[in-house]
C-alpha positions in Angstrom: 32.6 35.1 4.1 29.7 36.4 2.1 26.0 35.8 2.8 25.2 35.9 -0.6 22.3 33.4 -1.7 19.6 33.1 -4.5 15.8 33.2 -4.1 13.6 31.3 -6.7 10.1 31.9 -6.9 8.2 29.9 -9.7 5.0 30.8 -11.3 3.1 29.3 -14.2 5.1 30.7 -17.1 7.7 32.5 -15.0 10.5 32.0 -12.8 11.6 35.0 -10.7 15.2 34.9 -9.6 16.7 37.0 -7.2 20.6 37.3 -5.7 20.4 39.1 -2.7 23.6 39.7 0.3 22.2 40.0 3.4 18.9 41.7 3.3 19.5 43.3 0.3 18.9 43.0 -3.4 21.4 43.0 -5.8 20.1 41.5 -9.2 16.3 41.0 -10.0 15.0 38.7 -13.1 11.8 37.6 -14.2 12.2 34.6 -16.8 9.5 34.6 -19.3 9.2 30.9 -20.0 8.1 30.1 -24.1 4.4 28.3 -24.1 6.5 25.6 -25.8 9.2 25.4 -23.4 7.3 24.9 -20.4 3.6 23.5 -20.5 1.2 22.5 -17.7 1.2 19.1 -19.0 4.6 18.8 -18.8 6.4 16.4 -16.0 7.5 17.6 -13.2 11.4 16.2 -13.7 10.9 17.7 -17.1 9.9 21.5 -15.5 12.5 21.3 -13.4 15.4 21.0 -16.0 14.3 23.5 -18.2 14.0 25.8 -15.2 16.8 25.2 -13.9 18.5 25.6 -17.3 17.5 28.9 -17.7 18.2 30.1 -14.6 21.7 29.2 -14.7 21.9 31.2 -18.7 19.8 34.0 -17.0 22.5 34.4 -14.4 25.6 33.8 -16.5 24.4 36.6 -19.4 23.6 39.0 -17.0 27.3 38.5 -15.4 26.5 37.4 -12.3 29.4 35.6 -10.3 27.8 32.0 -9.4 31.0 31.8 -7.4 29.8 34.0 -4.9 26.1 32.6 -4.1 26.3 30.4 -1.2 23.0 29.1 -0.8 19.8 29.0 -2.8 16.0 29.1 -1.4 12.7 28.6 -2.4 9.2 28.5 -1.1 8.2 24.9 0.4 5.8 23.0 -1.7 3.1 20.2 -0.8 4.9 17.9 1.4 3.9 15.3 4.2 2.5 17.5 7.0 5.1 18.9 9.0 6.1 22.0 11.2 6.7 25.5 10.4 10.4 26.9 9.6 13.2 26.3 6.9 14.3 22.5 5.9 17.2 21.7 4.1 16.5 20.1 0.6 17.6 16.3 0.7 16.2 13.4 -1.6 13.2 12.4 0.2 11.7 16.4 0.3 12.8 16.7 -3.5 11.3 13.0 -4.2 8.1 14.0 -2.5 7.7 17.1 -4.6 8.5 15.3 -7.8 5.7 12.4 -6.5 2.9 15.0 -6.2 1.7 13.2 -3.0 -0.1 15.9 -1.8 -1.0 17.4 -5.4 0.8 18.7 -8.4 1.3 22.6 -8.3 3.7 25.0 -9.4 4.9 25.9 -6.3 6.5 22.1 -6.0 8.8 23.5 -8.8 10.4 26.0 -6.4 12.2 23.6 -4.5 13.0 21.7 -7.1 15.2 24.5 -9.2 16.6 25.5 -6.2 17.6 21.9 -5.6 19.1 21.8 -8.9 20.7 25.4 -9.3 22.4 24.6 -5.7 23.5 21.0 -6.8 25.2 22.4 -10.2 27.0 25.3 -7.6 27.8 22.5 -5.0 26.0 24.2 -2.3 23.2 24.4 0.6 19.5 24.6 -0.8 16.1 25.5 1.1 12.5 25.9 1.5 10.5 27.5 3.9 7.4 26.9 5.0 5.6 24.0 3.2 2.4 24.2 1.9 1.4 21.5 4.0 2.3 22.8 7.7 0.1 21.3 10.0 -0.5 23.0 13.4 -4.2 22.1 13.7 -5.7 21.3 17.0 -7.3 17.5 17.1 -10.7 18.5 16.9 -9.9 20.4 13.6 -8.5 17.4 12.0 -11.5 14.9 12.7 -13.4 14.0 9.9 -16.7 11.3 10.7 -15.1 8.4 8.8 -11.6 7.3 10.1 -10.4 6.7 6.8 -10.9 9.9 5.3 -8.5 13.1 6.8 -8.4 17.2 6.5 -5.4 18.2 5.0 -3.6 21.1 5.8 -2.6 22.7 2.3 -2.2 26.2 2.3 -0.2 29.6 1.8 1.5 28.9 4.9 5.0 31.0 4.3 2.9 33.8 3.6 1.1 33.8 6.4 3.4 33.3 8.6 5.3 36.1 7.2 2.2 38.8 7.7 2.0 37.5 11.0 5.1 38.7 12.1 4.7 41.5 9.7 1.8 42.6 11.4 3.2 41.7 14.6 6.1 44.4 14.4 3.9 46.8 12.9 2.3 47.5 16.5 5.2 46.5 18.6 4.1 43.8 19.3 5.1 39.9 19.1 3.1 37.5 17.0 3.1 34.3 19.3 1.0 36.8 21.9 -1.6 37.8 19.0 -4.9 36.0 18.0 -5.4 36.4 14.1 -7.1 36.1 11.3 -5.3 35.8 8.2 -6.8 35.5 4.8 -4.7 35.1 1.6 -5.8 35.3 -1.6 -3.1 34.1 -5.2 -3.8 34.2 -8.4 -5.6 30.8 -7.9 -6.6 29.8 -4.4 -7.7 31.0 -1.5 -6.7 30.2 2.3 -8.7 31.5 5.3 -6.3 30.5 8.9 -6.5 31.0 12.6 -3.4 31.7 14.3 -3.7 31.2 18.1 -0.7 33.2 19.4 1.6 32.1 16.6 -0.2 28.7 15.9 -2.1 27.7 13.5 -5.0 26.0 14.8 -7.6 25.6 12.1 -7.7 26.5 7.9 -9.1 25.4 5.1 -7.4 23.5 2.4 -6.8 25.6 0.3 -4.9 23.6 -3.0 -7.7 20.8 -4.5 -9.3 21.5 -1.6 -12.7 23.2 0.3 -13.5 26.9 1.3 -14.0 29.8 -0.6 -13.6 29.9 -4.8 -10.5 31.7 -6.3 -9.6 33.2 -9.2 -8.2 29.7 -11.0 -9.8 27.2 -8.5 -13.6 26.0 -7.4 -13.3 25.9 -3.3 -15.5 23.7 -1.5 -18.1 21.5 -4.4 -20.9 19.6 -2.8 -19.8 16.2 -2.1 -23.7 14.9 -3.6 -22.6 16.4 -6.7 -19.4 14.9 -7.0 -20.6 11.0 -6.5 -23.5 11.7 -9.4 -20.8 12.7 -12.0 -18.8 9.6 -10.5 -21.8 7.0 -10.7 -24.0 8.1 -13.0 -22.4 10.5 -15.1 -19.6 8.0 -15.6 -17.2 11.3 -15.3 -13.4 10.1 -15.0 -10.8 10.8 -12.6 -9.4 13.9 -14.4 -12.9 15.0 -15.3 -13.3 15.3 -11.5 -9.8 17.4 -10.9 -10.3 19.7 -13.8 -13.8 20.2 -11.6 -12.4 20.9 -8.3 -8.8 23.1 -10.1 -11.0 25.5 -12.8 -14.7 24.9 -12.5 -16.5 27.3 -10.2 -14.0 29.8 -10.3 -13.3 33.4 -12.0 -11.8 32.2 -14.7 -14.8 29.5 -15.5 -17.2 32.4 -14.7 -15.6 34.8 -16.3 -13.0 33.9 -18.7 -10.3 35.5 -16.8 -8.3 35.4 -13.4 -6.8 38.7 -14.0 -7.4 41.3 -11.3 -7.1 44.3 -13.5 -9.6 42.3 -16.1 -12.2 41.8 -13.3 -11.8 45.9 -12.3 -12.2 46.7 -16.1 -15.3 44.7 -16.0 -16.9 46.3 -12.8 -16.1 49.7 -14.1 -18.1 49.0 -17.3 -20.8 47.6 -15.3 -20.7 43.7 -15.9 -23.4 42.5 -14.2 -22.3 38.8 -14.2 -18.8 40.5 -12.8 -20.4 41.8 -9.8 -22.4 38.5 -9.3 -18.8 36.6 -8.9 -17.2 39.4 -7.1 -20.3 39.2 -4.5 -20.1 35.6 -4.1 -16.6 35.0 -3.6 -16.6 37.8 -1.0 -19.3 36.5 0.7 -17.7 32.7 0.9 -14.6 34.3 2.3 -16.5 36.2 5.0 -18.6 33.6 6.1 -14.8 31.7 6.7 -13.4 34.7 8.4 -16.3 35.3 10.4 -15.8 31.0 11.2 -12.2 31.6 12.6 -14.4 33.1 15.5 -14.6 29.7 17.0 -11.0 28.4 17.2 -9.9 31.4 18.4 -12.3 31.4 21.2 -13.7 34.6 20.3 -11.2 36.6 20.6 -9.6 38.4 17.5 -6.7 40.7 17.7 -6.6 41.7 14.0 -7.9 40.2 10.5 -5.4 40.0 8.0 -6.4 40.3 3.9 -3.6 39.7 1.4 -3.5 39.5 -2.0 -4.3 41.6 -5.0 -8.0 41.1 -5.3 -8.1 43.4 -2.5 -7.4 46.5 -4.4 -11.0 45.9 -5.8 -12.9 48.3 -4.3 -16.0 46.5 -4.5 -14.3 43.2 -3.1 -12.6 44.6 -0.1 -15.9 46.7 0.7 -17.8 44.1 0.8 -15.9 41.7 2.8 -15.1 44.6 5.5 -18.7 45.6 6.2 -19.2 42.1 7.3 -16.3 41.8 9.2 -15.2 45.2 10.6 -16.7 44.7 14.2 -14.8 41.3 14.9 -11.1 43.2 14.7 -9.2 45.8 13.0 -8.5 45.0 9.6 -5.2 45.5 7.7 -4.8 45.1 3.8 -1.6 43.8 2.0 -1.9 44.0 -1.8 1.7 43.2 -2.5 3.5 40.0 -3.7 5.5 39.0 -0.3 6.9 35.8 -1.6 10.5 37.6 -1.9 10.4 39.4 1.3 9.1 36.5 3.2 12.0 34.2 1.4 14.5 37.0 2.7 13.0 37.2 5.8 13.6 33.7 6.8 17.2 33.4 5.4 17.9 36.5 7.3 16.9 34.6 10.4 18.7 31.4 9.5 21.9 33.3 8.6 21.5 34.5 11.9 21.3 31.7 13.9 17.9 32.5 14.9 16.4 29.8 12.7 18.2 25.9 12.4 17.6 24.2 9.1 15.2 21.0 9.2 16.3 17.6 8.2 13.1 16.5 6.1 11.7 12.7 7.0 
């Protein structure tokens, strides 16, 4: 029988499709999605159809046989916490990620077309790795007021994934290695410590605290937060649009494109190199913080994402780190290869799907 499956991978205005037997790629689509088709406002539910919608017409005019897909699969979104591998899509993961309970991102949308592709094709659906994977030891969780709690909200499937990336790269196996692994999108960042294949502290990185990103603030001062609440008479949404796009590249600089930023150092933007300092400097200080859970003792750091073709950036950030551990860059989008990755190991047998509670 064939292992032929589809990966969905869904971005603000895009949704990248790929049918893939076995480890290999067969038919590759980027769907542009019209402003007016799909908007940021829009509902979840309402995202989902029109997704799913043109998925299906993407795949049927490009002559692909929907006969022959057995499976689709898509990155996990923000769930209740829960452990690393791939679940099954049922009604309480896809009524979670419709809920938002853990916050409304794009990345909820993955599991929901794949949900509804694979329910319109009668078969299995997936995610891997939630966003909200939760490995922490107790001491990283506490917070000094029992009704408050850390979450753990970040690029998990991608770190994961350069974990055993890295792992095979020196022959070696990932649940023996102590690293650092920082991942930078095109809106957050997410600094982790993995304790021989655990992850035992991060910061959260969606709506969350650490360093700024290119679309989102990082940590704000708490202080700051209750004047605009109390004085300020600010509103709820006032304070989210804070915490998602103030104190961030694009608030700073009036864009989160990478290539934008490097045109603007190369012409010598002053204010450019202000926020390229500063948000390399955040994210070193939480590296060099990863010292601690790891008990000292650093195998390798890990730096992914884009940003890190900017020379400026990446020097920066390594001239503070480099004596902790070697350093390895990954500028590529890994979302398909780390989607392939773990279907490879379920189809395998090496991986067992995850009934979602």
């Amino acid at each position: 029988m064939s292992d032929t499956y589809l990966v969905v991978i869904t971005d603000d205005s895009v949704t990248k499709i790929a049918v893939c037997e076995s480890e290999n790629i067969i038919y590759q689509c980027d769907i542009i999605h019209d402003n007016d088709a799909v908007t940021v406002d829009m509902a979840m539910v309402e995202q989902m159809a029109v997704r799913r919608n043109a998925v299906l017409s993407q795949l049927k005019n490009d002559g692909v046989n929907l006969a022959d897909i057995r499976y689709v699969i898509a990155e996990g979104g923000l769930l209740n916490p829960c452990v690393s591998g791939i679940y099954s899509i049922n009604k309480p993961l896809v009524e979670d990620l419709l809920d938002g309970m853990n916050g409304v991102d794009v990345v909820n949308l993955g599991g929901l077309v794949a949900f509804g592709v694979a329910n319109i094709l009668g078969v299995k659906s997936f995610v891997v790795d939630p966003a909200s994977i939760d490995e922490r030891s107790d001491v990283a969780r506490f917070v000094s007021h029992s009704a408050l709690r850390k979450k753990s909200l970040f690029h998990a499937m991608i770190h994961k994934y350069l974990g055993y990336l890295y792992s095979l790269s020196i022959h070696s196996d990932y649940k023996k290695l102590n690293l650092v692994i920082c991942h930078v999108d095109d809106k957050t960042v997410s600094v982790a410590a993995h304790k021989e294949g655990v992850v035992v502290d991060v910061n959260q990185a969606y709506l969350g605290y650490g360093a700024f990103g290119l679309q989102q603030s990082g940590t704000v001062p708490a202080s700051n937060i209750l004047s605009m609440v109390y004085f300020k008479h600010h509103t709820e949404q006032e304070i989210k649009d804070l915490l998602l796009r103030s104190g961030s590249f694009q608030y700073y600089l009036g864009t989160s494109s990478v290539d934008k930023i490097s045109a603007m150092l190369r012409d010598g933007n002053k204010k450019a190199r202000q926020i390229v300092d500063a948000c390399a400097y955040q994210i070193s200080k939480e590296i060099a913080s990863c010292l601690i859970p790891l008990d000292g003792k650093i195998d390798a750091v890990l730096l992914s994402g884009k940003i890190f073709s900017v020379n400026r950036f990446f020097k920066y950030i390594s001239k503070r780190i480099e004596n902790m551990a070697p350093i390895s860059v990954y500028v590529e989008d890994f979302r398909l290869k780390a989607l392939i990755f773990n279907m490879m190991k379920y189809l395998n047998g090496d991986l067992k799907a995850i009934e979602y509670v």
